[in-house]
C-alpha positions, 0 to 999 in steps of 0.5 A: 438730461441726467448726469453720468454716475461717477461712482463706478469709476471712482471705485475702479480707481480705488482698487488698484491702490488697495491691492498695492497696499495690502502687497505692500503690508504683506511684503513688509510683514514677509520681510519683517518676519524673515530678518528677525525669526529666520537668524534667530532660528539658525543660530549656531557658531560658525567659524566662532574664534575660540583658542586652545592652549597648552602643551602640544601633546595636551592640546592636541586631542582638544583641537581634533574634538574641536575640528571634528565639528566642521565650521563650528570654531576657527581655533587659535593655538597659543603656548600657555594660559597667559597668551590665551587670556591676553587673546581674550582681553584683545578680542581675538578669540571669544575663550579659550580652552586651556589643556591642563594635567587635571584637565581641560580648563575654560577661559570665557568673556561672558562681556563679549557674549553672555551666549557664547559663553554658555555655548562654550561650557556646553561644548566643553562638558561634552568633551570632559568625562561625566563625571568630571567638572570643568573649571571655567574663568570668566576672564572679562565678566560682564558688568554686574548689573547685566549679566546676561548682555540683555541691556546692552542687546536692548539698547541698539534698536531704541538709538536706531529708532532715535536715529530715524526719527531725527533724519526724518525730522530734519526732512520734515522741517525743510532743514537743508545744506548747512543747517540740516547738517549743524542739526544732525550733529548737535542731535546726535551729540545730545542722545550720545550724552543722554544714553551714556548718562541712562547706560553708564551713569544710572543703569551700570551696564557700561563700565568704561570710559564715560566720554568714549561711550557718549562718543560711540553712541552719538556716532552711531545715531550720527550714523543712522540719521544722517543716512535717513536724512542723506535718503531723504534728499537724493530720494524724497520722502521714500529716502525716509521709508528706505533708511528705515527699512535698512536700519531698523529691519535689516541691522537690528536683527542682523546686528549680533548685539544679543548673541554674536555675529559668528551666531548668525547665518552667513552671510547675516552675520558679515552683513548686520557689522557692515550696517550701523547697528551691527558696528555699534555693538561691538563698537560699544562692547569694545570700547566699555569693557575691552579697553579699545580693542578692536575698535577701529573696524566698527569705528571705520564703519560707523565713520562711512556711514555719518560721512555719506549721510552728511555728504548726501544731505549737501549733496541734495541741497546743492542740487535742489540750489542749481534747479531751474526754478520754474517759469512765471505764468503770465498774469492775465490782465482783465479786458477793458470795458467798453465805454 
């Protein structure tokens, strides 16, 4: 009598999971392109903090040019030139234009976007007679050996695979409680030490104070793996694919670090300072070129997400402690024989 062929039903079984992988590739494809095509191509300001000094009388009509862009800026009036810059240098507003007999008068920060910056002196030249050209300072440049941010946009999305890697190592190794904790800290110490000595040390691209930089950016990998490795415990392994996702498809491309969040469509730009990458970068910014300013926020948010981690992470080994262990089976004792 011949033997049924399992072929069919094996192959029956194997399409299903193929079409839930192809889903899967497509959706991840769809979501990839959209996080980071869809905000670079709306980028424009929005709300963009930008400050308008002098005389009311001179600075009146720089104003009503500036709000006749409706949602472009949000304007700041200060009295003289001296308070616009201290704006600036505390990171309340971006530049400022400064109304001058001569003129209007730019004032930039190309260290707190290079593209703003540039946005700015167009804005300002469409306004400025033809002819005229308009004086800008840059009141805090960006560090000479990155002029253009690009270093420092490009230095976020390696510290956040870094981040991932570790989280999903701690998982992979069975490290958990205590010491998946102690490894999470001690690593996210060493690459805040390595990438300050690659960024400040070697590059030149971060000019402020050497230990604060290693503190942010060991903070900000904190952040992202101890969040993976938090997943991870109260999820399983598909906690590691959904901190990845997070991190990596949704803050680095919603982060602001190569433009500004006020770039950024809304609510993207709001969302990327709420998420590791996004707090990072001005975070970074802040700390290596702005003396602290407007610190604490970024620093707050960087903070919650190392503490949910590492909560998460003890929280899944308690659980995992307190679980039944399962019943021992019975042992089968062989049948005497007989005689």
């Amino acid at each position: 009598m011949s033997t049924p062929s399992t072929g069919a039903p094996r192959a029956s079984r194997r399409r299903p999971r193929t079409a839930a992988v192809a889903a899967l590739a497509c959706a991840i494809t769809a979501l990839a392109l959209w996080a980071f095509a869809w905000p670079a191509a709306r980028t424009a300001p929005r709300d963009l903090p930008l400050g308008v000094a002098g005389p009311a009388a001179a600075a009146e009509p720089v104003t009503r040019q500036l709000e006749w862009r409706e949602g472009a800026f949000e304007i700041h009036r200060y009295a003289d030139e001296a308070a616009a810059r201290a704006a600036i240098e505390d990171r309340t507003v971006y530049g400022a234009i400064v109304a001058t007999p001569g003129g209007p008068k730019l004032l930039t920060a190309t260290a707190a976007s290079p593209v703003v910056a540039q946005l700015l002196q167009q804005a300002v030249k469409e306004q400025a007679p033809d002819s005229a050209a308009v004086p800008t300072v840059d009141v805090v440049p960006a560090p000479a050996a990155d002029p253009r941010g690009s270093a420092l946009g490009s230095s976020v999305l390696p510290l956040v695979i870094a981040g991932v890697a570790a989280g999903a190592l701690v998982t992979v190794l069975g490290l958990s409680g205590g010491r998946a904790v102690a490894a999470l800290l001690v690593t996210a110490a060493l690459v805040g030490a390595v990438a300050a000595a690659l960024a400040h040390s070697w590059l030149g691209v971060l000019t402020g104070n050497w230990w604060a930089e290693a503190g942010v950016l060991g903070l900000a990998t904190l952040a992202v793996s101890a969040t993976v490795a938090g997943l991870a415990a109260l999820l399983g392994f598909a906690g590691i694919g959904a901190g990845a996702l997070l991190m990596v498809l949704l803050g680095n491309p919603f982060s602001g670090v190569t433009s500004a969040p006020q770039l950024l469509p809304e609510p993207v730009g709001l969302i990327g300072q709420l998420l590791p990458p996004g707090a990072e970068g001005s975070l970074l910014r802040s700390v290596s070129f702005f003396d602290g300013a407007q610190a604490s926020g970024p620093a707050l948010t960087l903070s919650a997400w190392a503490a949910f981690g590492l909560a998460a992470v003890l929280l899944g080994a308690l659980r995992e402690r307190r679980r039944p262990a399962p019943a021992a089976t019975p042992v089968r004792q062989p049948a005497a024989s007989a005689g």
